[in-house]
N, C-alpha and C positions, 0 to 999 in steps of 0.2 A: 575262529575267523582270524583272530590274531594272527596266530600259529601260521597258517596258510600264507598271510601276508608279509610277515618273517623268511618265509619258506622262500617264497618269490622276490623278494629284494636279493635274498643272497643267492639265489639263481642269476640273477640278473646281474650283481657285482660279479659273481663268479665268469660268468660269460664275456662282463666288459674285460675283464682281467686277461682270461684268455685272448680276446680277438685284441687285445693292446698287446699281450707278448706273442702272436701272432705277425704283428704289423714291424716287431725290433727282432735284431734280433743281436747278441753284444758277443766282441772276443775282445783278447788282450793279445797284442803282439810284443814280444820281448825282442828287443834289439840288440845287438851285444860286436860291439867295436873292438876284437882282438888287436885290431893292428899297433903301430907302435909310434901313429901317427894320428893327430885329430882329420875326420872327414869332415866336411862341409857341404851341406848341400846335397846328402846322402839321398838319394832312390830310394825309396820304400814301397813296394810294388805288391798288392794283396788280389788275387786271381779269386774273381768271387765264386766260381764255380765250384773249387776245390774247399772254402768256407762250405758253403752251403750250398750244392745246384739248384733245390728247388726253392730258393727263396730271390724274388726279383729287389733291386736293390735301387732304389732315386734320390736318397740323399743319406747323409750321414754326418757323425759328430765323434772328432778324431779328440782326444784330450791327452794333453803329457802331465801328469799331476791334475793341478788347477787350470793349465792355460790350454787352451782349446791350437788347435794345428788344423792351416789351410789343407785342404785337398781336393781332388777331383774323381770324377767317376768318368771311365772311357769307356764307349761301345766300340770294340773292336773289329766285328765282322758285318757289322750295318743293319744290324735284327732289332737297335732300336733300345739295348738292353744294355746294361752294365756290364763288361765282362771284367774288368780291371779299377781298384780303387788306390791311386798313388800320394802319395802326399813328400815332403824330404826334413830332413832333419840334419841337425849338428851334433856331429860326436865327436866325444874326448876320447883321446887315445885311451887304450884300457879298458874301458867306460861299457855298461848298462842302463837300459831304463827299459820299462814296461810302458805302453801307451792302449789306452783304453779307446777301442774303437764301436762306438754303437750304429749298426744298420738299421736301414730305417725303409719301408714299402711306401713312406709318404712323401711328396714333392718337398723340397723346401725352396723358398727365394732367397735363401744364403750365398752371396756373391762374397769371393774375394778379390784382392789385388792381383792384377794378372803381373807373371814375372816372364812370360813369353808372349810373340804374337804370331797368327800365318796368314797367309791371305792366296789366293789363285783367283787370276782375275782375266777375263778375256777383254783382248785389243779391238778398240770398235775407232771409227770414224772422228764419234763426236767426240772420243777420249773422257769417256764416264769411266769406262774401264770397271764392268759390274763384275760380283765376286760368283764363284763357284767355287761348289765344295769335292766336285768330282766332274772326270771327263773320260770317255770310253770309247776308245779309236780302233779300225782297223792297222794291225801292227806295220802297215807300210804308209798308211798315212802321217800325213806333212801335216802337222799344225803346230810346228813350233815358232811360227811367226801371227799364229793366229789368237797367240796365250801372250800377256804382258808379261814382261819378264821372263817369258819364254819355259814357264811352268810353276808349279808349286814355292811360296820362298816362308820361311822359317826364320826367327829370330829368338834369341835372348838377349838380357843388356849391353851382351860382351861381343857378340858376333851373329851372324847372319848365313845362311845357306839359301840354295836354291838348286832344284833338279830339272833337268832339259827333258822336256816333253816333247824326244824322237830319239830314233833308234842308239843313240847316244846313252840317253839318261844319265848323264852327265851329275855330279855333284861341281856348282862353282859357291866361289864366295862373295862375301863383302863384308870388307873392313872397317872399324869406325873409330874415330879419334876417340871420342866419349863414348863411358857405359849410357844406354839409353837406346829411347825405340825410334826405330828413325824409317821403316819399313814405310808405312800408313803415312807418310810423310814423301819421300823420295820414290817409292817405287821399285826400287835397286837403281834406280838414272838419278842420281843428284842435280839439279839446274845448277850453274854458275855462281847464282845467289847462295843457295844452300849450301855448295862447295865454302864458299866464304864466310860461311857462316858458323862451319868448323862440321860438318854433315862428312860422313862417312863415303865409300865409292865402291863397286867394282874393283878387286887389287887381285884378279888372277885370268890369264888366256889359256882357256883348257883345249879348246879346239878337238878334235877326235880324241885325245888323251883319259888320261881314269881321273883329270883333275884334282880333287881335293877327297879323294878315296873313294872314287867309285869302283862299282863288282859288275866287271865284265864278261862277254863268253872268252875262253879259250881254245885258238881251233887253227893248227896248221903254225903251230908253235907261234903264234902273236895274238894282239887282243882283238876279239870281233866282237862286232856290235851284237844289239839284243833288236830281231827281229819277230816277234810272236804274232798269232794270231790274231788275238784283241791285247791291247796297252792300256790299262786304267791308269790314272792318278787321282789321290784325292788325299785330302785333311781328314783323317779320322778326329785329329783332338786339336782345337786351339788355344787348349789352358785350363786354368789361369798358370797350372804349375808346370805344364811339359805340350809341346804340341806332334803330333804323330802324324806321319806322312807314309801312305803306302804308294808304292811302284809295284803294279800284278801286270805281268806278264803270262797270259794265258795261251795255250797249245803253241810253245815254241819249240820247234824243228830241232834236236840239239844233240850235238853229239850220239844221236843212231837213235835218242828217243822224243816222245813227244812229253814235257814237261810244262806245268805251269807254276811259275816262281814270283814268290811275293817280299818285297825288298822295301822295310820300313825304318824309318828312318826317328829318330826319338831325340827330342831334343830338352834339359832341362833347363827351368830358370837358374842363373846362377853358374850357370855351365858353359863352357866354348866348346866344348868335345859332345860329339853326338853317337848314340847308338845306334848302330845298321844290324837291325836281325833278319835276315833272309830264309823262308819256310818254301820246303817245294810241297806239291804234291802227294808225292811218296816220296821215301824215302831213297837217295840215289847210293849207286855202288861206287864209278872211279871215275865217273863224269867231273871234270877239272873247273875254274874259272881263272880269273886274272885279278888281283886287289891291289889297289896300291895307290901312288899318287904320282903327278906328273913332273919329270924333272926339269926343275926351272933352269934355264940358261946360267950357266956358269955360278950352278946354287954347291952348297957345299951339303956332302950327304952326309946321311947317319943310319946305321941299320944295326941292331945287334945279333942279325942271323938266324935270331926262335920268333920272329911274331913284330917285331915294330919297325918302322922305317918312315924317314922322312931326308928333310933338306932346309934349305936357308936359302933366299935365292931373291934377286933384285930382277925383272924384266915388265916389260909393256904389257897391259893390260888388258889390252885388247889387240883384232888381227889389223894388219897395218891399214884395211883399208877407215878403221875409228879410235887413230890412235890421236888424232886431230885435237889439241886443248887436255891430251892425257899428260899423267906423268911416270915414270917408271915407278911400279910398287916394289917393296919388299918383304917380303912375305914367308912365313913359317909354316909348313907342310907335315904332317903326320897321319900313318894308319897304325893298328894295332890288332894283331888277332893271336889266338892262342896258337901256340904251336899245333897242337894236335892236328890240325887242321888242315897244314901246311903238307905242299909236296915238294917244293923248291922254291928258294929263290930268283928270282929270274930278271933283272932289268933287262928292259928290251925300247925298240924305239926310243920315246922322249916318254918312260915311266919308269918308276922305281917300284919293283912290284915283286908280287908270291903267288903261286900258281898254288891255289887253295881248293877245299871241297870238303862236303858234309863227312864224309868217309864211311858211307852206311846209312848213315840219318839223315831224316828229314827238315834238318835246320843247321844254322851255325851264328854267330854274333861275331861281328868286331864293332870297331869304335876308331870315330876321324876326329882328327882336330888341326885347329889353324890358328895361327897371329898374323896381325900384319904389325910392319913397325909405324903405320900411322897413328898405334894405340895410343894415349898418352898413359895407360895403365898396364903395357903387358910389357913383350919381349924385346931387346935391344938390338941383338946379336946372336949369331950360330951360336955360342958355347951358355946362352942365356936356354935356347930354343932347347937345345939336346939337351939339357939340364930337367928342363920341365919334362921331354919325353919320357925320360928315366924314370921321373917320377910319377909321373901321369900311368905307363905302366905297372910300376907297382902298387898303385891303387887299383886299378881295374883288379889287378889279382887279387886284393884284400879287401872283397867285399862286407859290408858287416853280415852276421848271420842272423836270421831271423826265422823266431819259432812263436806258429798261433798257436790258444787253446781258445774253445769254445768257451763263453760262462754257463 
């Protein structure tokens, strides 16, 4: 009888054991800083599928040593699931560490400090201005007076984006004197009060332009608009550590085929420079686009011919009919993509731009970024701005390297 009842507890321990290492499931990722410079605020970006596909993932416990590390889980394609687990870190030039990440199949109510925010919010009457997390148009439909802010807008402490929800899709900015979140507050419209209060603004007129590094069609040697089929926009992620914004353009008429292009947008805490990775369909052959940003009136440029280009540049901020109580901004402009990528450079109109494309494949990445000299913590001057650019690309090129094992 004993025997039996021995027999049965350690069935029963044996089985809690398994259905607990069932529910974890643990790796180690090693991080390793070659470069010859400290990063800050490094990306750390773990694709749960390629971990484990058949293990569903709802929260987790990131640790460097002893001290446990914020992070987040993003559902990328809208199924509800985790497909990506990000968290960032500081590294020493030269420098390694290992950090111990445990998956987990159980919820948890572990919040942290959020260091980004996003909001998309439709324009009503009574100006509640309620939020949405996604909007599904026909691709000739007009609502971009029917969106506050006139579509999706993103922030970190350091700066703010927003994308035009119409055939534009426009990237604009906003400036801010002080690091801080000033979105959920202003709106991207600052009142007069707020203005005086030291509140950030609106500091660029993109008008039909690529703005602040938007990815245009190419067609009849100048930039055209993105007409599709259906136009989504939506907030895949609003934090706490990075917020994701996708633009899908579905069955657009293009260059001889019918393609549907998805163009997101990633922004991280800590970070002014955002990442735009753009996935088609299928994979294209020599179908072309337009990248670049807009040339500010009597802005002074910079380009180094493989991949980066910008300007420096003082003008109104808006089109003359709301320029009414503005003031002229000055503002620092940058894109950056790999060479490989590239077919020419090409300024045309009022853009400084590179007539870019997947070349075979199914995706490509660049990366925007902007100052305004309202900051009282950034850029001065052009030879302040190019300074940074320099630099700013050769981080992109010196990513840290990162290698998982399973435990």
């Amino acid at each position: 009888m004993k025997k039996s009842r021995w027999l049965a507890i350690g069935l029963f321990l044996a089985t809690a054991a398994s259905i607990a290492q069932a529910q974890e499931n643990k790796i180690t990722v090693t991080i390793s800083n070659e470069w010859k410079q400290e990063k800050t605020n490094e990306p750390i970006v773990i694709n749960l599928q390629e971990v484990n596909p058949d293990f569903t993932v709802k929260s987790a416990t990131v640790m460097d040593g002893n001290t446990e590390i914020p992070y987040q889980l993003d559902d990328l394609n809208g199924d509800l699931k985790a497909d990506e687990l990000a968290f960032l870190v500081d590294m020493p030039k030269k420098s390694k560490r290992a950090i111990t990440i445990t998956l987990s199949a159980e919820k948890s109510d572990k919040k942290f400090p959020s260091q980004v925010y996003a909001e998309m919010l439709l324009s009503d009457k009574k100006k509640t201005y309620p939020q949405i997390q996604s909007l599904t148009t026909p691709g000739e439909s007009d609502v971009y007076n029917s969106l506050h802010h006139h579509g999706p807008a993103f922030e970190s402490e350091l700066v703010a984006y927003r994308i035009y929800f119409d055939k534009r899709q426009t990237v604009d900015i906003y400036g801010k004197r002080r690091k801080g979140f000033e979105l959920k507050d202003t709106r991207f419209y600052p009142t007069k009060e707020q203005l005086a209060q030291g509140y950030g603004d609106d500091v660029l007129w993109v008008g039909s332009t690529c703005g602040a590094g938007t990815l245009k069609g190419w067609e009849d040697g100048k930039p055209s608009h993105i007409i599709p089929a259906l136009r989504t926009e939506c907030i895949r992620s609003y934090g706490p550590l990075r917020t994701v914004v996708d633009v899908i353009d579905a069955g657009w008429e293009y260059q001889g085929k019918q393609i549907t292009m998805t163009t997101r947008y990633i922004l991280y805490g800590g970070h002014r420079d955002a990442q735009v990775d753009v996935f088609f369909d299928n994979a294209l052959d020599k179908e072309t686009f337009c990248m670049g940003v807009i040339n500010v009136k009597d802005s002074k440029h910079y380009s180094d011919h493989k991949g980066l280009i910008g300007c420096w540049g003082t003008d109104w901020p808006a089109g003359a009919k709301d320029t009414i109580g503005k003031i002229r901004e000055t503002v620092g402009l940058a894109a950056c993509i790999p060479s490989k990528y590239i077919y020419e450079e090409r300024p045309v109109d009022a853009n400084l731009s590179y007539i870019v494309g997947p070349k075979g494949k199914d995706r490509f990445t660049y990366h925007i970024s902007f100052a305004s000299l309202k900051e009282e913590f950034g850029y001065k001057n052009e030879e302040e701005w190019f300074a940074y650019m320099r630099q700013w690309k050769d981080e992109l090129e010196h990513p840290c390297k990162v290698t998982i094992k399973k435990d």
